[in-house]
ROSE-4610 file (N, C-alpha, C; in Angstrom, 1 decimal, always signed):
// ROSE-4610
residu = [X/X/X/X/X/X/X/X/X/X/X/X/X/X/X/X/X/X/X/X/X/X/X/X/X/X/X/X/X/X/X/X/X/X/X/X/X/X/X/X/X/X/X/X/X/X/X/X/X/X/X/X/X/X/X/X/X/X/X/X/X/X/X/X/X/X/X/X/X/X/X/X/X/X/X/X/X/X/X/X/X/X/X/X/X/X/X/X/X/X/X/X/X/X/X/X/X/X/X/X/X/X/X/X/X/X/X/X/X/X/X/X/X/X/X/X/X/X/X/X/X/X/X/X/X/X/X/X/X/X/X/X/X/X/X/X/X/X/X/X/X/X/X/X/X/X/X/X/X/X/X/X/X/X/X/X/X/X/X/X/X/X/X/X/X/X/X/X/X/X/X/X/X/X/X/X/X/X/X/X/X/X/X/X/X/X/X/X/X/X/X/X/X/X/X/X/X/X/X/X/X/X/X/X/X/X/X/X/X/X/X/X/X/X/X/X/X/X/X/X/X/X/X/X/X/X/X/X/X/X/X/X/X/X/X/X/X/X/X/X/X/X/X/X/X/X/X/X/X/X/X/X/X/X/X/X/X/X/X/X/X/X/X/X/X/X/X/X/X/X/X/X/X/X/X/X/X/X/X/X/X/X/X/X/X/X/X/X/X/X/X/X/X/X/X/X/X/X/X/X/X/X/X/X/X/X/X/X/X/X/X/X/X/X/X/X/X/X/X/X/X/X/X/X/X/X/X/X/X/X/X/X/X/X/X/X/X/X/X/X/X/X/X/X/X/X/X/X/X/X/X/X/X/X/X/X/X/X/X/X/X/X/X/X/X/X/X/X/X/X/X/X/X/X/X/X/X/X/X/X/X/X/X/X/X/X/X/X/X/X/X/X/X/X/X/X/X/X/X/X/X/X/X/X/X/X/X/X/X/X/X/X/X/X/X/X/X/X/X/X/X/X/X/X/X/X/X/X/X/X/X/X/X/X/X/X/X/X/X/X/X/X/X/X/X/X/X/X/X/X/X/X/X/X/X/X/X/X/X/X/X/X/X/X/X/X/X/X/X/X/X/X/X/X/X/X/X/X/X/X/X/X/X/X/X/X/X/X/X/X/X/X/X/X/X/X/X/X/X/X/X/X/X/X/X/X/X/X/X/X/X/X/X/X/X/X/X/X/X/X/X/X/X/X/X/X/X/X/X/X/X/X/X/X/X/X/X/X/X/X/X/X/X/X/X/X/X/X/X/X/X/X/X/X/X/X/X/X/X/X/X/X/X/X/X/X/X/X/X/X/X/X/X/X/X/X/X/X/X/X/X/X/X/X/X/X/X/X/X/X/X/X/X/X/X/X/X/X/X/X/X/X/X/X/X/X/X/X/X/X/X/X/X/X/X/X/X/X/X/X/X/X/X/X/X/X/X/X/X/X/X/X/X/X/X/X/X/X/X/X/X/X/X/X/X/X/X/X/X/X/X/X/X/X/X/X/X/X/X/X/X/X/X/X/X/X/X/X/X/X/X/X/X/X/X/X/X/X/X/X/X/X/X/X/X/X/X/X/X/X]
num = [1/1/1/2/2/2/3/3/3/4/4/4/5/5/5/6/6/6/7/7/7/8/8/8/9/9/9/10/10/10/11/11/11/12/12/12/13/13/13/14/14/14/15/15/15/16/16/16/17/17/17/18/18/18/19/19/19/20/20/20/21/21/21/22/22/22/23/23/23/24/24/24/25/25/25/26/26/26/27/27/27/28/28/28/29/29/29/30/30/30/31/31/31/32/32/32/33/33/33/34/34/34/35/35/35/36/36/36/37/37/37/38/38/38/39/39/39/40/40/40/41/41/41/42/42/42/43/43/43/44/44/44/45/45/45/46/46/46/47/47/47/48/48/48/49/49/49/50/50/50/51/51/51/52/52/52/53/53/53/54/54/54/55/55/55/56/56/56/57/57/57/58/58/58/59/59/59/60/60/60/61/61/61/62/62/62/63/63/63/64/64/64/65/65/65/66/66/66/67/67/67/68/68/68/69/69/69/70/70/70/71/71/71/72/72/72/73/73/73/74/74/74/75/75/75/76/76/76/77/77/77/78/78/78/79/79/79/80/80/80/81/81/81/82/82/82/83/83/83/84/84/84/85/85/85/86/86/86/87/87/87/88/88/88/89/89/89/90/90/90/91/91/91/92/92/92/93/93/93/94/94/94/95/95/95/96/96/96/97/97/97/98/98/98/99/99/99/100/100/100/101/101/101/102/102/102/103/103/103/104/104/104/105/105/105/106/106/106/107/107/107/108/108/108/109/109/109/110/110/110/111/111/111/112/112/112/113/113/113/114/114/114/115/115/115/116/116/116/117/117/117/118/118/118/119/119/119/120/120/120/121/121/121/122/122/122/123/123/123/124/124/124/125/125/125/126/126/126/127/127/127/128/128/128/129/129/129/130/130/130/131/131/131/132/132/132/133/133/133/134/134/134/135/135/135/136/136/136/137/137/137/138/138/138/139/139/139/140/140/140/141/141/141/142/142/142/143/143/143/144/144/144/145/145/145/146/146/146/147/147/147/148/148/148/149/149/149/150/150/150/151/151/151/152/152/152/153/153/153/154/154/154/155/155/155/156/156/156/157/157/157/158/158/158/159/159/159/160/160/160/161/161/161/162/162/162/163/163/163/164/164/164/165/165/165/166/166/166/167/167/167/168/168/168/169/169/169/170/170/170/171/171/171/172/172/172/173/173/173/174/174/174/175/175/175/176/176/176/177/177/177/178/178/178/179/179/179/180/180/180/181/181/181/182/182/182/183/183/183/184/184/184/185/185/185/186/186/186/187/187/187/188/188/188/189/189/189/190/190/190/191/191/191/192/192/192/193/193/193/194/194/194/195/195/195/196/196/196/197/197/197/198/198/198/199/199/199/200/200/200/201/201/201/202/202/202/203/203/203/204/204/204/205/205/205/206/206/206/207/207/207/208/208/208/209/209/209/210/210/210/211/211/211/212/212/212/213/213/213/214/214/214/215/215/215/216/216/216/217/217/217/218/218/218/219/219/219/220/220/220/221/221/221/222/222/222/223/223/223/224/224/224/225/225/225/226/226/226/227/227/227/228/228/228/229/229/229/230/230/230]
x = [-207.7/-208.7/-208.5/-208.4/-207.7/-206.5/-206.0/-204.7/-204.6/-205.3/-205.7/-206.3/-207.5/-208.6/-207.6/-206.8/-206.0/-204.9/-204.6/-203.6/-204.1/-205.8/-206.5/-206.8/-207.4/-207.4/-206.3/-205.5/-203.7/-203.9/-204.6/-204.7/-205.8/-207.0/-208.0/-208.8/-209.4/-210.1/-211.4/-211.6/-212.6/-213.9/-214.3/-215.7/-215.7/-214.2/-213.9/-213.8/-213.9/-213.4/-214.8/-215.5/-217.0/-217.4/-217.6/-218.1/-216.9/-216.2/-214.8/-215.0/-215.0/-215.3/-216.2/-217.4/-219.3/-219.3/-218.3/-218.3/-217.8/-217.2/-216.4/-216.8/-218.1/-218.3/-219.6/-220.4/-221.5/-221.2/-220.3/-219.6/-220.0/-219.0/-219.1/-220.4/-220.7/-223.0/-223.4/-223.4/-223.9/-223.4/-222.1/-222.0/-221.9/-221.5/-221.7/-223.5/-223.9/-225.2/-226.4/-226.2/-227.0/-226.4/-225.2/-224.9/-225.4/-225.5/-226.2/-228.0/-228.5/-229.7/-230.0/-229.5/-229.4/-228.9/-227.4/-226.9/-227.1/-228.8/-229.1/-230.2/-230.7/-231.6/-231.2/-231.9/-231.2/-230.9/-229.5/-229.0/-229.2/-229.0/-229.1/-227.7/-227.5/-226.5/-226.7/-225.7/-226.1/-224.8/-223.8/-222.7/-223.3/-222.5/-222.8/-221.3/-221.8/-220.7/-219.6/-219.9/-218.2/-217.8/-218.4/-217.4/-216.9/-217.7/-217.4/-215.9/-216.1/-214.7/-213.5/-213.7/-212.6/-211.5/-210.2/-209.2/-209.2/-209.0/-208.7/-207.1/-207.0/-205.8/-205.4/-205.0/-204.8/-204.0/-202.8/-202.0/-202.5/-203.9/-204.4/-204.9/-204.7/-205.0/-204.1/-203.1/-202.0/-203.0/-203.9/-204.6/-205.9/-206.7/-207.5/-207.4/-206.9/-206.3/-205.7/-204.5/-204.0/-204.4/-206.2/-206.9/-207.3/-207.1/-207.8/-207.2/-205.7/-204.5/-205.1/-204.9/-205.3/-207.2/-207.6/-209.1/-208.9/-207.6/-207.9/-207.1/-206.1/-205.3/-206.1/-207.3/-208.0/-209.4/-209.5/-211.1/-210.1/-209.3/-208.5/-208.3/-208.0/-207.7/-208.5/-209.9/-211.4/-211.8/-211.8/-212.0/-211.5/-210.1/-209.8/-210.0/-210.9/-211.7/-211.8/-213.0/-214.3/-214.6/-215.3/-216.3/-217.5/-218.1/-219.6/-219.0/-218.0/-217.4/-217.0/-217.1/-216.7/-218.0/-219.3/-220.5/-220.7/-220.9/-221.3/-221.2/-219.5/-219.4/-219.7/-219.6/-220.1/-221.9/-222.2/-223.9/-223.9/-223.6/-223.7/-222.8/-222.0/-221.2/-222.3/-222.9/-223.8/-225.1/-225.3/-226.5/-226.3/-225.2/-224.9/-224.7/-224.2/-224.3/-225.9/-226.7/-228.3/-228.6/-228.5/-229.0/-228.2/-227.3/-225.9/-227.2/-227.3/-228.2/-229.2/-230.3/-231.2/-231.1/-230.6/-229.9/-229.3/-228.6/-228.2/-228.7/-230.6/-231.5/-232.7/-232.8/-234.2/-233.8/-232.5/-232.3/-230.2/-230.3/-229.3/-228.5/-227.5/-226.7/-225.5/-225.3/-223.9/-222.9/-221.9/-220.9/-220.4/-219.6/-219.3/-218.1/-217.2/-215.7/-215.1/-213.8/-212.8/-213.1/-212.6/-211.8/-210.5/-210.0/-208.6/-207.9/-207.1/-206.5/-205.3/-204.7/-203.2/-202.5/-201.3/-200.3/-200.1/-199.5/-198.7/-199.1/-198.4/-198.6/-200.0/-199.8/-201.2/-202.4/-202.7/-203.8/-204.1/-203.2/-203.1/-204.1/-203.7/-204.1/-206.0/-206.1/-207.4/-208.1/-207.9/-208.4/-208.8/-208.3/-208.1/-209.0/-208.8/-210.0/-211.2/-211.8/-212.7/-213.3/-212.3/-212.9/-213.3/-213.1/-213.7/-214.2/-214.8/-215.6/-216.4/-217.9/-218.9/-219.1/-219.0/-219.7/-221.1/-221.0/-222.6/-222.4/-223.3/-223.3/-222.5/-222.6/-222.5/-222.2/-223.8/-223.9/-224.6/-224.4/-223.2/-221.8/-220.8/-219.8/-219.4/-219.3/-218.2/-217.0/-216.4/-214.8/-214.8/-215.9/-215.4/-216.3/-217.4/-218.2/-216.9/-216.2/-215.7/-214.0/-213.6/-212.6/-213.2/-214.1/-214.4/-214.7/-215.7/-215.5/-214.1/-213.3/-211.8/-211.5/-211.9/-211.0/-212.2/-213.7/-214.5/-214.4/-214.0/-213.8/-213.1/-211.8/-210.5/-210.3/-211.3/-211.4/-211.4/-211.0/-211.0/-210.3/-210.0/-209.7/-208.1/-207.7/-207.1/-205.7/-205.9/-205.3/-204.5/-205.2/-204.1/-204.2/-202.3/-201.7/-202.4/-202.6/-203.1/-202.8/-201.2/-200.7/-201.4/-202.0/-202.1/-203.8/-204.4/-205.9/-205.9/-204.7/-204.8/-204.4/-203.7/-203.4/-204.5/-205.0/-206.5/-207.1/-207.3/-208.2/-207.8/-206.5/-206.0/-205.8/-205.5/-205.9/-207.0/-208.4/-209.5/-209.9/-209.3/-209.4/-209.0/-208.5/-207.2/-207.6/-208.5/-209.4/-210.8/-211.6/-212.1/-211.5/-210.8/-210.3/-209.9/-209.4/-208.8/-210.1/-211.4/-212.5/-212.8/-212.6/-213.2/-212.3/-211.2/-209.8/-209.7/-210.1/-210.2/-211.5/-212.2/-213.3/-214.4/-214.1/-215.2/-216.4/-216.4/-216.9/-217.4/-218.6/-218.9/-219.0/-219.2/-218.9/-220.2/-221.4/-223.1/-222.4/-221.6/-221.3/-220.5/-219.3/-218.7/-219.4/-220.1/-221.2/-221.5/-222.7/-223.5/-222.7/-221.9/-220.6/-220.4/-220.2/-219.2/-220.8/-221.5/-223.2/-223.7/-223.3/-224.0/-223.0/-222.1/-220.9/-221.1/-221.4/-221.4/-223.1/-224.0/-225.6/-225.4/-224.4/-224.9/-223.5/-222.8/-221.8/-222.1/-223.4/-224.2/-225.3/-226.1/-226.8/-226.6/-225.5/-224.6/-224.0/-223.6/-223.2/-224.3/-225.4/-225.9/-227.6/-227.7/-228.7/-229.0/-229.6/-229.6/-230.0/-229.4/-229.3/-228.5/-227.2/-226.1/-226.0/-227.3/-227.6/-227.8/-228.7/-229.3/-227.9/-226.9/-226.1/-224.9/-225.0/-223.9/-224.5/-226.3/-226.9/-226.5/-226.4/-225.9/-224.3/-223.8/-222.5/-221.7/-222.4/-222.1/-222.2/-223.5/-223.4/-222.2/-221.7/-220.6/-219.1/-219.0/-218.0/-217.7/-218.7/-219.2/-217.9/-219.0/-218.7/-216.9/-216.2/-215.2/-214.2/-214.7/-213.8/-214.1/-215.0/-214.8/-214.1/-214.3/-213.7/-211.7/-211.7/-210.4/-209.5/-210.4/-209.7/-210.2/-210.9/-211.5/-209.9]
y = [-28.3/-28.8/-30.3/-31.0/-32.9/-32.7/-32.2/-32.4/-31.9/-30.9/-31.1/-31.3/-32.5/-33.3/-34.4/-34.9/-35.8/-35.8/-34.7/-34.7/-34.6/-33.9/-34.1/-35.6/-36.3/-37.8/-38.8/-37.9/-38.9/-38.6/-37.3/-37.1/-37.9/-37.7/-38.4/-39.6/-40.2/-41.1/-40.2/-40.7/-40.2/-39.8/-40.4/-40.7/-39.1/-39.0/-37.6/-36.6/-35.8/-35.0/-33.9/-34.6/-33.9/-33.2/-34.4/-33.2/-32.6/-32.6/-32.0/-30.9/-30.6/-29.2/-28.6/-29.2/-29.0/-28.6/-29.2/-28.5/-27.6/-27.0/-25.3/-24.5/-24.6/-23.7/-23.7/-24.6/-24.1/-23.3/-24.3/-23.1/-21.9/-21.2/-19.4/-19.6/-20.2/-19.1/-19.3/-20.1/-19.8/-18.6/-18.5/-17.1/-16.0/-15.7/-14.8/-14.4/-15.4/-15.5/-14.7/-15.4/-15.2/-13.8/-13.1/-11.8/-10.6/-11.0/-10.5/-10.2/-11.2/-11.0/-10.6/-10.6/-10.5/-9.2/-9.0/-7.8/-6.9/-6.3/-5.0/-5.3/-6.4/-6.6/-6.2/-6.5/-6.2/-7.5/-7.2/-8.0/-8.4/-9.6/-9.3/-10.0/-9.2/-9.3/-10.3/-11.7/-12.3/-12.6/-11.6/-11.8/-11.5/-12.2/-12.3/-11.4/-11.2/-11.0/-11.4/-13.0/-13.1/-13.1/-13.0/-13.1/-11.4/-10.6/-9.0/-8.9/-9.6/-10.0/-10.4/-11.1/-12.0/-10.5/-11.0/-10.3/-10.2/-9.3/-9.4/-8.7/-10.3/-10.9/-11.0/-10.0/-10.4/-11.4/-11.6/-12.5/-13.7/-14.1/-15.5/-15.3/-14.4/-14.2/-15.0/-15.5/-16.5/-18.0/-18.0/-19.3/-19.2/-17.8/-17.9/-17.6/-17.4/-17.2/-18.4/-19.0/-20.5/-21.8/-21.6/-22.8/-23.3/-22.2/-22.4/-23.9/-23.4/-24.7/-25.9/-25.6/-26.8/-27.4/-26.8/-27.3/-28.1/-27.5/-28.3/-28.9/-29.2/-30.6/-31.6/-31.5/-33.0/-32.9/-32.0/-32.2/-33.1/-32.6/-33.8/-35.2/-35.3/-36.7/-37.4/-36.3/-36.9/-37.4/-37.1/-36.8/-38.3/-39.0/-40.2/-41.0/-41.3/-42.5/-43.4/-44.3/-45.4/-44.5/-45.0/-44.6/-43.9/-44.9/-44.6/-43.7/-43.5/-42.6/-41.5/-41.5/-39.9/-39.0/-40.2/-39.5/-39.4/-40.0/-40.0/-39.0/-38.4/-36.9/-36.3/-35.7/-34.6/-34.6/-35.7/-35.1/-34.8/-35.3/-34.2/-32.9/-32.8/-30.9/-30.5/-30.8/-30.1/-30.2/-30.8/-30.3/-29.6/-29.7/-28.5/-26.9/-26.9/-25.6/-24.8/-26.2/-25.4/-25.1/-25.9/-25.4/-24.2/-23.8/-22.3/-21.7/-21.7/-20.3/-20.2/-21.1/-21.0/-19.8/-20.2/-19.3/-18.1/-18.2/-16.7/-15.7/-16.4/-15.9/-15.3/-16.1/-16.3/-15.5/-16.0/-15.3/-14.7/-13.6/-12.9/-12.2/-12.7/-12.3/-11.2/-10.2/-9.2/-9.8/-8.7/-8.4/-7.2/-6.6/-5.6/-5.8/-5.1/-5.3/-4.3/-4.7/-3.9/-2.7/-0.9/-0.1/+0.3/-0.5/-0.3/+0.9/+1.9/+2.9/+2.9/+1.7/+1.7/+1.0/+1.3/+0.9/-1.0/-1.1/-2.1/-3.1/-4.4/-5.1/-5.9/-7.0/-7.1/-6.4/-5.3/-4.5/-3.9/-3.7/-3.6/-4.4/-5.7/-6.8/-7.4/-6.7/-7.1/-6.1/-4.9/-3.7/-3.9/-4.4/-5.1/-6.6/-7.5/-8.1/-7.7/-7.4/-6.3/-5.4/-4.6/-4.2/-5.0/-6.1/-7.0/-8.3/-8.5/-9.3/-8.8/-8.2/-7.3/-8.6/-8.1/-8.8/-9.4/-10.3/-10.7/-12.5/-13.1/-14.6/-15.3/-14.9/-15.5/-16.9/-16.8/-17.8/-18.6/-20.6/-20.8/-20.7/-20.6/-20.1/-21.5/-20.8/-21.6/-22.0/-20.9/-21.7/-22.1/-22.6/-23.7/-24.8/-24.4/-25.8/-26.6/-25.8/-26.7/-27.2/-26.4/-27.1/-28.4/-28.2/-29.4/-30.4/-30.6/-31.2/-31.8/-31.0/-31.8/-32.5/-32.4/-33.6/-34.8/-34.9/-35.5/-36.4/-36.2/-36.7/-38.1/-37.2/-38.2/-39.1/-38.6/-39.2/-41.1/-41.5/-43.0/-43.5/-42.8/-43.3/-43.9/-45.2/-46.3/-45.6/-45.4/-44.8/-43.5/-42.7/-41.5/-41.7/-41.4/-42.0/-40.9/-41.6/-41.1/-40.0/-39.2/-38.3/-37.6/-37.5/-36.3/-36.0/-37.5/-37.1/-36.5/-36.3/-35.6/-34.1/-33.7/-32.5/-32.1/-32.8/-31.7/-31.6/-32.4/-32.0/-31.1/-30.5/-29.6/-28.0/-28.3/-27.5/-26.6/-27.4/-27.1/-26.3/-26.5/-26.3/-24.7/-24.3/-23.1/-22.3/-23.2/-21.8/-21.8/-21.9/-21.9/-21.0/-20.8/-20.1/-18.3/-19.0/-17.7/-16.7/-17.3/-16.8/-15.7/-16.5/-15.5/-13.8/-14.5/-13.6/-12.5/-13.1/-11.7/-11.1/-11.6/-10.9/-10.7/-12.1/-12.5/-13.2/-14.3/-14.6/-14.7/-15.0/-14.6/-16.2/-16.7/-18.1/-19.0/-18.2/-19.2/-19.6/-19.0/-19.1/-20.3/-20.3/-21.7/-22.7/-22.8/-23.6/-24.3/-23.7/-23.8/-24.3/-23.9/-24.6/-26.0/-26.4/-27.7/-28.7/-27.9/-28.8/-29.4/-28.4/-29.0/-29.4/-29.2/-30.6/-31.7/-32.0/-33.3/-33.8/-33.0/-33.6/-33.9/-32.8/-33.2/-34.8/-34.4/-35.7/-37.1/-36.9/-38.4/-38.7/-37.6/-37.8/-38.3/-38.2/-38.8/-40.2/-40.3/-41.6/-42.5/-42.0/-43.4/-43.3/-42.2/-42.5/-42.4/-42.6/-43.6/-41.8/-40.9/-40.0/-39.5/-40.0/-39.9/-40.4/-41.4/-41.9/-40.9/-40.6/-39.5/-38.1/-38.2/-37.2/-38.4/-39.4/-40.1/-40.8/-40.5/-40.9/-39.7/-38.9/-37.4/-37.5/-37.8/-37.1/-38.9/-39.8/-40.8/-40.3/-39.5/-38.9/-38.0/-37.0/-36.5/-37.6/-38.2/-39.3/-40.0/-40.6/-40.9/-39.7/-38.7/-38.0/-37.6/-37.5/-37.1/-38.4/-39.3/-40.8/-40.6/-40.6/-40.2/-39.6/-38.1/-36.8/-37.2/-37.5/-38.2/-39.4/-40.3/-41.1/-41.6/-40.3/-39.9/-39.5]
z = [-111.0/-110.1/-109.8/-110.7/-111.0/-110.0/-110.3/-109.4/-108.1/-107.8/-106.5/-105.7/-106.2/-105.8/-105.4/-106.3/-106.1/-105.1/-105.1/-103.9/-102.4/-102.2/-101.2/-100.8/-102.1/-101.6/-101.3/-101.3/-100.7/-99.0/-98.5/-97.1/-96.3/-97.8/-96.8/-97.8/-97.2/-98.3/-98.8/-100.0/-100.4/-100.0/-98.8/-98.6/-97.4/-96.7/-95.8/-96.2/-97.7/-98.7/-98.1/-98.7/-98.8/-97.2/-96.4/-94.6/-94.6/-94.7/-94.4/-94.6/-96.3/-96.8/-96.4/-96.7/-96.2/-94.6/-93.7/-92.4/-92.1/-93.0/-93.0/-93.9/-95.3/-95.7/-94.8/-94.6/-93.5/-92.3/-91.6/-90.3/-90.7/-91.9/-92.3/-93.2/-93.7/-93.7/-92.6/-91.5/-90.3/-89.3/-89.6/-89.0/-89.8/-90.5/-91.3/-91.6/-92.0/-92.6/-91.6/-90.3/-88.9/-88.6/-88.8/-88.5/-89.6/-91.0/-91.9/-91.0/-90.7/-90.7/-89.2/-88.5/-87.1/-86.6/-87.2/-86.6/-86.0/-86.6/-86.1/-85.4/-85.1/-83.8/-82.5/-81.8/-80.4/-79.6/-79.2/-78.3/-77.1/-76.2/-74.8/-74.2/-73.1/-72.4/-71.5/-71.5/-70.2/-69.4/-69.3/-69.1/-67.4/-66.8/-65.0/-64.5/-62.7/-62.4/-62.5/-61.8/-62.2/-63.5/-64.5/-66.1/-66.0/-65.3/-65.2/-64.1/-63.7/-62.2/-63.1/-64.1/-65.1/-65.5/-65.1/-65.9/-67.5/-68.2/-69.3/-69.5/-70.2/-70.5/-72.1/-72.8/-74.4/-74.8/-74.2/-74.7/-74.6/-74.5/-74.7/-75.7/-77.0/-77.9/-78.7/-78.3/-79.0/-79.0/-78.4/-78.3/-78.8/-79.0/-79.4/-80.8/-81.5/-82.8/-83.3/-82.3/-82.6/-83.0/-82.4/-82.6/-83.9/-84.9/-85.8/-86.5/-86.3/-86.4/-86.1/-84.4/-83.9/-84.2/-84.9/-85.8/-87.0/-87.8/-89.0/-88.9/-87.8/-87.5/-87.3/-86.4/-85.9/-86.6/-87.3/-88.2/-89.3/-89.8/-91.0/-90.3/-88.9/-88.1/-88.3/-87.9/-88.0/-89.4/-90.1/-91.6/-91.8/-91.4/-91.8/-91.1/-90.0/-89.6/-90.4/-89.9/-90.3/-91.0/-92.2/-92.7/-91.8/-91.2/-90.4/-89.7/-88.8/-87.8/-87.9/-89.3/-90.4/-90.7/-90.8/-91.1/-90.0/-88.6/-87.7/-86.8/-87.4/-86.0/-87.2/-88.1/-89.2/-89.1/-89.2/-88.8/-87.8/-86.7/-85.2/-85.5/-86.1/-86.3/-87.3/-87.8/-89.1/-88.0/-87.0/-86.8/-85.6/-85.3/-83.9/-84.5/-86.3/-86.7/-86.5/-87.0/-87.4/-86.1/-85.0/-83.5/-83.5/-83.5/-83.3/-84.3/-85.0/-86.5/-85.4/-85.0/-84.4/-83.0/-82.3/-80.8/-82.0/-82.4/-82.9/-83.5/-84.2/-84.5/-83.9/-83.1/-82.2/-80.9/-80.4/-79.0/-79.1/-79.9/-80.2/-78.9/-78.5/-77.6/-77.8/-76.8/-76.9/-75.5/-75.5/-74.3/-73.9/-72.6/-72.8/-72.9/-73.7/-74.5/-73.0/-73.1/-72.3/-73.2/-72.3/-72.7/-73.2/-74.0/-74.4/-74.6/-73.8/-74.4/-74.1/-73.8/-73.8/-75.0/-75.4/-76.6/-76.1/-77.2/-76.6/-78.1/-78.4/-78.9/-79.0/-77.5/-77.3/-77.4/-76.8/-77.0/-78.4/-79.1/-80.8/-81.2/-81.0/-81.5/-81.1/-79.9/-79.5/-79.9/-80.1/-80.7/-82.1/-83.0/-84.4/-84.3/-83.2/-83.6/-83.2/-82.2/-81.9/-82.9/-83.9/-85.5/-86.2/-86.0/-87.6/-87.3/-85.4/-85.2/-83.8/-84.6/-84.1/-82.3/-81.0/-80.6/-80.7/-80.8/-81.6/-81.8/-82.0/-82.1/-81.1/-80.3/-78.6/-78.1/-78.0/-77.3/-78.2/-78.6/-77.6/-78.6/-77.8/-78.5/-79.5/-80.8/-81.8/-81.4/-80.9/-80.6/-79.6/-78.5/-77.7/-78.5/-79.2/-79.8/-80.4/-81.6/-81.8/-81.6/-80.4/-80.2/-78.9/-79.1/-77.8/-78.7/-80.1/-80.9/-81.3/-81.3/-81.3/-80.9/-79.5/-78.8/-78.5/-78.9/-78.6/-80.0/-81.3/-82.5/-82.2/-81.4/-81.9/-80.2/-79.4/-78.2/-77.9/-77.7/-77.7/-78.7/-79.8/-81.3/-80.9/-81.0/-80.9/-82.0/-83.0/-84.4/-83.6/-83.0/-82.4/-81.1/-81.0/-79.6/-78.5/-77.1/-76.1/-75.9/-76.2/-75.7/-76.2/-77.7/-78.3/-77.9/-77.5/-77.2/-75.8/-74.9/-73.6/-73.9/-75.5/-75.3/-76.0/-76.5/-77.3/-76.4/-75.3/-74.2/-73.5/-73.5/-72.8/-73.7/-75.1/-76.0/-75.5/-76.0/-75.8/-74.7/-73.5/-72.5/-72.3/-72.9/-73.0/-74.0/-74.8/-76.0/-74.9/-74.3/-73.0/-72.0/-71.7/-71.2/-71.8/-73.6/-74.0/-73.8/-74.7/-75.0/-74.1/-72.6/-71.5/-71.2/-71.2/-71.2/-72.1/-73.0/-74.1/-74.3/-73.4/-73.4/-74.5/-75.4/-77.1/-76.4/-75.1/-74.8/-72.8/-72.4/-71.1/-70.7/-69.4/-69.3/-70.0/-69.8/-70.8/-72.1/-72.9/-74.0/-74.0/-73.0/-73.2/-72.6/-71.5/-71.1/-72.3/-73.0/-74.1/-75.0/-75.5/-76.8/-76.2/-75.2/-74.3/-74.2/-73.5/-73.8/-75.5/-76.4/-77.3/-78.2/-78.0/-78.9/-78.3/-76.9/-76.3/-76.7/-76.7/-77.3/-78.4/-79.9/-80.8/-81.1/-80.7/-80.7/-80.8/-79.1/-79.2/-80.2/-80.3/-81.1/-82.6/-82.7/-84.0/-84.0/-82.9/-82.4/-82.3/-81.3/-80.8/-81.7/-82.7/-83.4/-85.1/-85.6/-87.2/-88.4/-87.6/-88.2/-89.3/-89.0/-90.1/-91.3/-91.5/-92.7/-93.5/-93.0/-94.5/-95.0/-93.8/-94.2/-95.0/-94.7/-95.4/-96.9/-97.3/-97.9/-99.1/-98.6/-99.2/-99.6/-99.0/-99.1/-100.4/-100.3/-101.3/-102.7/-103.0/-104.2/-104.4/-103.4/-103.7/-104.1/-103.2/-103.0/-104.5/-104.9/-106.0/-107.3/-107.3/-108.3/-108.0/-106.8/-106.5/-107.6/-106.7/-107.3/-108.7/-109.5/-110.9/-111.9/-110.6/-111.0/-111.5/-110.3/-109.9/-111.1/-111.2/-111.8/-113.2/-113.5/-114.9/-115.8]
């Protein structure tokens, strides 16, 4: 466990260890958690015509699956900021989770899936995720919340070259897209994902909120640095 606390703090400083983690075991109790208790409520459909007009396209399944990469590439980027800049987007991702539990509790959303009955690799593959992720927790969508988070993290950041802040934005862009394509998500959902990364983002930036999450996460920090060089 020593030894690979220590080799995590070679990637990031100490003080990034904690939201880092804390932002991906919350992510899964908020969805998981909200589909436990939710599941068998009833849904509502707000998928419009045009998202019913939208092709379904599997092979953007290479991007909706892909991102997960491209998430723990720039949550790690993020993760080695400023200090304050580290607490500052992780309290806006921790409170854009609780708003996501909220909507997934209160006002529970579905979709209607493609008919799939042809072979093929692709269609395998959507059939398969389709089994083991119930339409349900919608809106607003996680995988655009937080690939848009991605590129809103590392946005301006002087430390990573421009190129790479134009390809997250293009990244992002293309899991937006996949969502629709494969038919996980209807357009409200990526709306709603792209709206509240950018509210809870500011809200982390431009207000004295992040204290209490960085007032928290020092005690961890704390104990980690001990842990470490105990």
């Amino acid at each position: 466990m020593k030894t690979a606390l220590r080799i995590v703090t070679r990637m990031l400083p100490a003080y990034g260890v904690f939201p880092l983690v804390f932002s991906f075991i919350f992510n899964c109790l908020v969805y998981s958690g909200s589909r436990m208790i939710a599941g068998g409520w009833y849904h509502h459909n707000i998928e419009t015509e045009l998202d019913r007009s939208l092709p379904f396209v599997p092979q953007f399944l290479v991007v909706y699956f892909g991102c997960y990469l491209f998430w723990a590439v720039n949550y790690i980027l993020i993760a080695r900021q400023e200090r304050h800049r580290v607490y500052q987007f992780f309290a806006g991702d921790f409170l854009s989770r609780c708003i996501c539990l909220v909507f997934f509790l209160v006002y529970p959303t579905t979709n209607t899936r493609p008919v799939i009955t042809d072979a093929g690799l692709w269609n395998q593959a959507a059939l398969w995720l389709y089994s083991v992720d119930a339409a349900d927790n919608l809106f607003p969508s996680i995988h655009c919340l937080v690939s848009w988070f991605c590129y809103l993290g590392i946005r301006g950041n002087q430390k990573v070259p421009v190129w790479y802040q134009r390809v997250s934005m293009v990244i992002a862009v293309l899991v937006f897209v996949s969502t629709l394509l494969t038919k996980q998500h209807v357009i409200a959902d990526v709306a709603g994902g792209i709206v509240l990364a950018e509210l809870c983002f500011c809200i982390g930036r431009k207000t004295e909120l992040y204290r209490i999450y960085e007032k928290f996460g020092s005690r961890i920090e704390q104990k980690i640095l001990e842990f470490t060089e105990g």
